[in-house]
Every structure is written in structure tokens, then in C-alpha cells.
ZADODREN-910399 format. One line per field, with one value per residue (C-alpha): x, y negated, z negated; chain; residue in three letters. Coordinates in steps of 0.001 Angstrom, whole numbers, plus 500000, padded with zeros to 6 digits. Each point is the difference from the previous one (the first is absolute). Layout:
N
px = c(X, ...)
py = c(Y, ...)
pz = c(Z, ...)
kette = c(A, ...)
rest = c(Ala, ...)
This chain:
92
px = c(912383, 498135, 499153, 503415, 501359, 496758, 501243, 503361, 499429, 497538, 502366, 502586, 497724, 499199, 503626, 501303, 497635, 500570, 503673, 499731, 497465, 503162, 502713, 499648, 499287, 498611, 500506, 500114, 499676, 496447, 497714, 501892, 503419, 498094, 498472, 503611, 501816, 497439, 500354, 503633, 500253, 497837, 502144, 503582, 497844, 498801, 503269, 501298, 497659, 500107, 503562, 499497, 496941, 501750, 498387, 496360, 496856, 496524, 498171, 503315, 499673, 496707, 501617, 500626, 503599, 499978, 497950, 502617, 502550, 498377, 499994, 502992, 501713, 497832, 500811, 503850, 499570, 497904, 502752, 502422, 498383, 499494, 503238, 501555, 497418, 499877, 496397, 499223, 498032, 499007, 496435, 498389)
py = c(036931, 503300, 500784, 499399, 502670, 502690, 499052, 500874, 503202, 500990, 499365, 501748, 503109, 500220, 499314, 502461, 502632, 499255, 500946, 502709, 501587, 499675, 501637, 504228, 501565, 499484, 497206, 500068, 496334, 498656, 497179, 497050, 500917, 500441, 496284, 498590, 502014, 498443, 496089, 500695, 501119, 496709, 497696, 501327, 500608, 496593, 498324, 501852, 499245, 496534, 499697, 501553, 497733, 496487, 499956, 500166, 498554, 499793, 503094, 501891, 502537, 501848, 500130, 503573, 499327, 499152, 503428, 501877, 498457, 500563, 503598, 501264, 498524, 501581, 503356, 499384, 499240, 503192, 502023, 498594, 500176, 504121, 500231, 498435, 501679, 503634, 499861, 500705, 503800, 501491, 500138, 503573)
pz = c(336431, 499099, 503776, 500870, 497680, 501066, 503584, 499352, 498051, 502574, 502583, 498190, 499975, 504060, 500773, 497307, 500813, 503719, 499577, 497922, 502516, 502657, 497957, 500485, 496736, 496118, 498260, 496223, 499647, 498427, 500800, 498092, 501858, 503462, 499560, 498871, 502512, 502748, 498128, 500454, 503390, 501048, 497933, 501130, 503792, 500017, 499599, 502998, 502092, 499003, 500574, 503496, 500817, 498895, 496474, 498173, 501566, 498194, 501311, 501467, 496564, 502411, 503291, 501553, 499480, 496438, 499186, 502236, 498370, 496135, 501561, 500665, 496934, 497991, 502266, 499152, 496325, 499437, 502118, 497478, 496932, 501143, 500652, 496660, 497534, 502184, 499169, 503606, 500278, 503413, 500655, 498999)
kette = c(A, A, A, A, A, A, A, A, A, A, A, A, A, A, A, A, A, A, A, A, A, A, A, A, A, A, A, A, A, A, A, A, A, A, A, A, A, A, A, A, A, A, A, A, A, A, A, A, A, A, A, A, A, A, A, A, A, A, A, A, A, A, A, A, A, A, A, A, A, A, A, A, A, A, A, A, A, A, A, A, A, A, A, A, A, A, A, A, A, A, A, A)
rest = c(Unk, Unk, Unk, Unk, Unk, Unk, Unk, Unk, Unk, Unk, Unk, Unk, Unk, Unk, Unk, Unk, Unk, Unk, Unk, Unk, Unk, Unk, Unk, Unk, Unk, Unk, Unk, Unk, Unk, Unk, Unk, Unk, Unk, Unk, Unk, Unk, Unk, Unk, Unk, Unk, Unk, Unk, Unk, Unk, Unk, Unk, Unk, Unk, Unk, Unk, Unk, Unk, Unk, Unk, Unk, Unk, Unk, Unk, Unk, Unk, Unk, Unk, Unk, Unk, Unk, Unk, Unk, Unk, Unk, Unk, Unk, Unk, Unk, Unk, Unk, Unk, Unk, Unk, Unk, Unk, Unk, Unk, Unk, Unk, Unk, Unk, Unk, Unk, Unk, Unk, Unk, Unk)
């Protein structure tokens, strides 16, 4: 039970810092938000690519597609969450 929870909030943290590495410019957003933005991103992401790939296998949550996937949500829900809060600053 334990390592499941350090594996998701270590996932969480590669996938959230992944995504905020992609998006241009500072974000004021600290280390718990990155790791639930990135447990987020592979929840909503995982469902989506299980819907597209006929539903969840044992092992499918490691495939390329499923990090991809994890990814981009998290990509889009940082976009959004700049874009309602206007917390968003350019780079100096």
C-alpha cells in the first residue's frame, strides 16, 4: 500500500515537472501542486487512453502511450489553471 502511494507521488512529480518544463515561462506553482497537477494529468490521461485502447490491462499504466498521454493532460491542465488564476509571468 505505502509503495503504491510513493509510486504515485513520484510519478506525479516526473509527469508534473515534465509538463511544466514544456509550457514557455515561470510558474508560480510549488512542489505539492506540481506532484498533484502530474497525479491528475495521469488519472484524467489514463482514462483516455484507456477508452481509446479498449480498456485497462495489467502493465498498460508504463507503456509509451500511457506516459504521453499522462503528459499532455497535465500540459492542458497547467495551461488552464494559468489562464484562470493569471498567475502566468514571462520568463526574465
Amino acid at each position: 500500500m505505502i509503495w503504491t502511494i510513493l509510486g504515485w507521488i513520484v510519478f506525479g512529480l516526473i509527469v508534473g515537472f515534465i509538463a511544466r518544463a514544456l509550457v514557455p515561462g515561470k510558474d508560480d506553482i510549488g512542489i505539492l501542486a506540481t506532484i498533484g497537477l502530474g497525479i491528475l494529468g495521469s488519472v484524467v490521461g489514463g482514462v483516455i487512453v484507456a477508452a481509446f485502447t479498449g480498456g485497462f490491462k495489467s502493465g498498460a499504466s508504463f507503456s509509451p502511450v500511457s506516459w504521453i498521454g499522462s503528459i499532455i493532460v497535465a500540459i492542458i491542465l497547467l495551461v488552464i489553471y494559468n489562464k484562470v488564476t493569471g498567475r502566468k509571468r514571462a520568463r526574465p
